[in-house]
N, C-alpha and C positions, 0 to 999 in steps of 0.2 A: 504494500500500500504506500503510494506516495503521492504526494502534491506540486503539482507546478508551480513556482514561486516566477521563475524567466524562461526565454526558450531553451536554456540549458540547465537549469536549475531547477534540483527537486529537494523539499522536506518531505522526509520520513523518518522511521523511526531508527535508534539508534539501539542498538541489541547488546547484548554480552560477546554476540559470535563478530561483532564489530571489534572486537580491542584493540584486536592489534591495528585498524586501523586509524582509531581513534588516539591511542598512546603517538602516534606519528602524526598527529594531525595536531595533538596538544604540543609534542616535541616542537615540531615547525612554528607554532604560534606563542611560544611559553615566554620568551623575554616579551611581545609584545602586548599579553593580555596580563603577564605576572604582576602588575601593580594592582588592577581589577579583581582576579578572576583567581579563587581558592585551586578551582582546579588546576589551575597551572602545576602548582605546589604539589596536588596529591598524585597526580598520573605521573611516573617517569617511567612507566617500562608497560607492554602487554599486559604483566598480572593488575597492577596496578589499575590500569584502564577496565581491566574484565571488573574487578573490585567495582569501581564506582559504576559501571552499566549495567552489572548484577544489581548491585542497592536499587538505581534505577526499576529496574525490570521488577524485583520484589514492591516497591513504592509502586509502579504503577498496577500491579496486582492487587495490592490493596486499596488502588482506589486513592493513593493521597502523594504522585509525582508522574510525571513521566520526563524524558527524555530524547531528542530529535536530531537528527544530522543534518545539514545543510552541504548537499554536495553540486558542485560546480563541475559539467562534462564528465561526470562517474567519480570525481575525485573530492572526497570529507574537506571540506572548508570552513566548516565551522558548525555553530548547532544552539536548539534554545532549549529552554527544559520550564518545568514548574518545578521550583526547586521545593516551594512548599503547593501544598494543595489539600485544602480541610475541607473537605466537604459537611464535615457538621456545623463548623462556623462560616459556611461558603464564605469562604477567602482563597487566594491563591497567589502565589510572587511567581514570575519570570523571571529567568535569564539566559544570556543571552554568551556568546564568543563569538568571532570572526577572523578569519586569519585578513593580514592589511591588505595582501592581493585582490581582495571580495569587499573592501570596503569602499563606501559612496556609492554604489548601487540601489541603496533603498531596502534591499534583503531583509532585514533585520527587521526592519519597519514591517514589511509584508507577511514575514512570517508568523510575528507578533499578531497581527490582526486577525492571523488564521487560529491563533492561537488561544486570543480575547473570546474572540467570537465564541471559538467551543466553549469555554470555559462561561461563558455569560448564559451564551442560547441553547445547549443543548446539556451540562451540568448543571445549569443553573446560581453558579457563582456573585453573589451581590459585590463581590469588590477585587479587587487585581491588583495587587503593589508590583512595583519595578523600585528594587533596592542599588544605589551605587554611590561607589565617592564622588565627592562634591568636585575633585580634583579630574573623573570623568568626564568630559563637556561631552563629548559624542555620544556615551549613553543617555547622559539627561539629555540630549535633543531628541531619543527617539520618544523617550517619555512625553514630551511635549509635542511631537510628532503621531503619536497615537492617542492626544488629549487627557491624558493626565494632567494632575494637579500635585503642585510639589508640596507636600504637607510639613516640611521639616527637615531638621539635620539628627539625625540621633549621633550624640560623641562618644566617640572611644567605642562604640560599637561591637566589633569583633576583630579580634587578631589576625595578620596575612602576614608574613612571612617575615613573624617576629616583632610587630608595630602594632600598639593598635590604630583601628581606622574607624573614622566615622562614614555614617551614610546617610546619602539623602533618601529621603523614604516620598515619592511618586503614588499615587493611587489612580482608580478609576472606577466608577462603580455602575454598576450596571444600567441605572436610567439613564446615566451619558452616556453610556456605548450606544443602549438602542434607539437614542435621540438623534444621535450620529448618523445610525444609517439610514 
Protein backbone atom coordinates (compact mmCIF):
# COMPACT_ATOMS: atom_id res chain seq x y z
CA UNK A 1 0.00 0.00 0.00
CA UNK A 2 1.34 3.27 -0.83
CA UNK A 3 0.54 6.82 -1.65
CA UNK A 4 1.54 9.36 -4.22
CA UNK A 5 2.89 12.34 -2.68
CA UNK A 6 4.98 13.46 -6.68
CA UNK A 7 5.31 11.61 -9.95
CA UNK A 8 8.18 9.95 -8.36
CA UNK A 9 7.23 9.89 -4.82
CA UNK A 10 5.46 7.51 -2.66
CA UNK A 11 4.56 7.31 1.29
CA UNK A 12 4.15 4.10 2.66
CA UNK A 13 4.61 2.39 5.30
CA UNK A 14 7.90 1.76 6.92
CA UNK A 15 8.26 -2.11 8.28
CA UNK A 16 11.00 -3.95 10.48
CA UNK A 17 11.84 -5.84 7.12
CA UNK A 18 12.87 -2.07 6.03
CA UNK A 19 16.03 -1.70 8.57
CA UNK A 20 18.55 -2.07 6.82
CA UNK A 21 17.34 0.26 4.69
CA UNK A 22 16.38 2.67 6.96
CA UNK A 23 19.61 2.57 9.34
CA UNK A 24 21.25 3.87 5.64
CA UNK A 25 18.89 6.40 5.20
CA UNK A 26 19.33 7.66 8.92
CA UNK A 27 23.37 7.18 8.25
CA UNK A 28 23.12 9.57 5.20
CA UNK A 29 20.92 12.10 6.94
CA UNK A 30 22.23 11.85 10.66
CA UNK A 31 24.63 15.17 10.80
CA UNK A 32 21.94 16.96 9.06
CA UNK A 33 18.78 16.05 11.03
CA UNK A 34 21.01 15.25 14.48
CA UNK A 35 20.35 18.73 16.10
CA UNK A 36 16.38 17.96 15.54
CA UNK A 37 15.61 14.47 15.33
CA UNK A 38 16.24 11.71 18.54
CA UNK A 39 16.42 9.27 15.83
CA UNK A 40 19.56 10.35 14.51
CA UNK A 41 21.01 9.40 17.82
CA UNK A 42 19.37 5.99 18.25
CA UNK A 43 19.70 4.01 14.72
CA UNK A 44 23.51 3.45 14.00
CA UNK A 45 23.55 0.14 12.52
CA UNK A 46 20.48 -2.47 10.95
CA UNK A 47 19.76 -3.93 14.54
CA UNK A 48 19.33 -0.67 15.62
CA UNK A 49 16.88 0.53 12.82
CA UNK A 50 14.94 -3.17 13.17
CA UNK A 51 14.67 -1.94 17.04
CA UNK A 52 12.99 1.39 16.43
CA UNK A 53 10.60 -0.06 13.21
CA UNK A 54 9.65 -3.05 15.50
CA UNK A 55 8.51 -0.53 18.40
CA UNK A 56 6.90 1.17 15.42
CA UNK A 57 5.07 -1.89 14.14
CA UNK A 58 4.10 -3.17 17.97
CA UNK A 59 2.71 0.99 18.58
CA UNK A 60 0.94 0.68 15.45
CA UNK A 61 -0.70 -2.74 16.49
CA UNK A 62 -1.97 -1.27 19.24
CA UNK A 63 -3.56 1.38 17.97
CA UNK A 64 -1.27 4.34 19.41
CA UNK A 65 1.90 5.17 16.48
CA UNK A 66 2.78 4.21 13.22
CA UNK A 67 5.55 4.96 11.13
CA UNK A 68 6.17 5.95 7.18
CA UNK A 69 8.91 6.10 4.41
CA UNK A 70 9.15 8.62 2.19
CA UNK A 71 10.97 7.27 -0.92
CA UNK A 72 12.20 9.22 -3.81
CA UNK A 73 12.45 6.87 -7.60
CA UNK A 74 12.58 3.44 -5.09
CA UNK A 75 15.05 5.08 -2.80
CA UNK A 76 14.05 5.81 1.48
CA UNK A 77 14.54 9.62 1.70
CA UNK A 78 13.11 10.38 4.59
CA UNK A 79 9.71 9.52 6.59
CA UNK A 80 6.85 10.93 9.18
CA UNK A 81 5.43 8.96 11.81
CA UNK A 82 2.83 9.79 14.83
CA UNK A 83 5.30 9.54 17.29
CA UNK A 84 2.57 9.62 19.85
CA UNK A 85 -1.06 8.70 19.09
CA UNK A 86 -3.86 8.37 22.18
CA UNK A 87 -6.78 7.42 20.91
CA UNK A 88 -8.56 7.64 24.38
CA UNK A 89 -7.44 11.38 24.73
CA UNK A 90 -7.75 11.78 20.72
CA UNK A 91 -4.57 13.52 20.42
CA UNK A 92 -1.64 12.67 18.21
CA UNK A 93 2.08 14.48 17.53
CA UNK A 94 3.81 14.09 14.02
CA UNK A 95 7.15 13.90 12.84
CA UNK A 96 8.67 14.27 10.46
CA UNK A 97 12.93 13.77 8.61
CA UNK A 98 14.13 14.52 5.24
CA UNK A 99 17.28 13.87 3.82
CA UNK A 100 18.44 17.82 2.39
CA UNK A 101 18.44 16.31 -1.26
CA UNK A 102 14.40 16.19 -0.83
CA UNK A 103 14.06 19.34 0.74
CA UNK A 104 11.83 22.58 -0.74
CA UNK A 105 9.63 20.25 -2.55
CA UNK A 106 6.69 20.61 -0.38
CA UNK A 107 6.85 16.64 0.70
CA UNK A 108 6.61 17.13 4.15
CA UNK A 109 3.85 19.56 3.98
CA UNK A 110 1.93 16.90 1.62
CA UNK A 111 2.51 14.09 3.50
CA UNK A 112 1.60 15.72 6.73
CA UNK A 113 -1.92 16.53 5.30
CA UNK A 114 -2.32 12.81 4.37
CA UNK A 115 -1.57 12.30 7.49
CA UNK A 116 -3.86 15.11 9.43
CA UNK A 117 -6.47 14.00 7.41
CA UNK A 118 -6.57 10.35 8.61
CA UNK A 119 -5.88 11.13 11.84
CA UNK A 120 -8.83 13.86 12.14
CA UNK A 121 -11.52 12.01 9.45
CA UNK A 122 -11.24 8.60 9.76
CA UNK A 123 -9.71 8.15 13.61
CA UNK A 124 -11.38 10.67 14.62
CA UNK A 125 -8.57 12.69 16.50
CA UNK A 126 -9.66 16.32 18.09
CA UNK A 127 -6.11 17.69 18.01
CA UNK A 128 -2.59 17.09 16.30
CA UNK A 129 0.70 18.76 17.82
CA UNK A 130 3.95 19.09 15.79
CA UNK A 131 6.72 19.32 18.58
CA UNK A 132 10.36 21.20 17.53
CA UNK A 133 13.12 23.43 18.43
CA UNK A 134 12.57 26.98 18.24
CA UNK A 135 16.11 26.86 16.73
CA UNK A 136 14.17 24.63 13.63
CA UNK A 137 12.72 27.54 11.22
CA UNK A 138 11.84 24.81 8.54
CA UNK A 139 10.00 22.60 10.70
CA UNK A 140 7.83 25.58 12.30
CA UNK A 141 7.11 26.66 8.72
CA UNK A 142 5.57 23.43 7.86
CA UNK A 143 3.41 23.84 11.15
CA UNK A 144 2.38 27.12 9.96
CA UNK A 145 2.05 25.65 6.47
CA UNK A 146 -0.56 23.11 7.49
CA UNK A 147 -2.26 25.84 9.80
CA UNK A 148 -1.31 25.36 13.05
CA UNK A 149 -1.20 27.56 15.92
CA UNK A 150 2.07 27.92 17.81
CA UNK A 151 0.95 27.52 21.48
CA UNK A 152 4.31 27.94 23.28
CA UNK A 153 7.89 27.20 24.19
CA UNK A 154 8.09 24.30 26.71
CA UNK A 155 12.01 24.68 28.24
CA UNK A 156 14.41 22.30 28.85
CA UNK A 157 12.16 19.98 27.41
CA UNK A 158 13.96 16.73 26.66
CA UNK A 159 17.41 15.60 26.24
CA UNK A 160 19.26 15.01 22.58
CA UNK A 161 22.47 14.34 22.47
CA UNK A 162 23.42 15.25 25.99
CA UNK A 163 21.77 19.04 26.03
CA UNK A 164 18.61 19.68 27.17
CA UNK A 165 16.26 21.24 24.60
CA UNK A 166 13.32 23.11 24.44
CA UNK A 167 10.26 22.84 22.17
CA UNK A 168 7.91 24.64 20.56
CA UNK A 169 4.77 22.90 20.97
CA UNK A 170 2.27 23.63 17.34
CA UNK A 171 -1.37 22.35 17.52
CA UNK A 172 -4.32 21.88 15.23
CA UNK A 173 -7.58 20.77 16.20
CA UNK A 174 -9.88 19.37 14.23
CA UNK A 175 -12.73 22.12 13.60
CA UNK A 176 -9.66 23.99 11.77
CA UNK A 177 -8.79 21.20 9.71
CA UNK A 178 -12.40 20.52 8.41
CA UNK A 179 -12.93 24.23 8.15
CA UNK A 180 -9.83 24.14 5.97
CA UNK A 181 -11.04 21.97 3.50
Amino acid sequence: MSLRLAENTELRALEPWNAEEFAQNIDRVRDYIGPWVGMAHMVTDTDSGRTVLQRYADKQAAGNGRIYGIWIDGKLMGGTLFRTFDAANSMCEIGVWLDPAATGGGLITRACRHMIDWAVCVRGMSRVEWRCSPENERSGAVAQRLGMTLEGVLRSEYPLGGVRQDAQVWSLLAAEWRARK
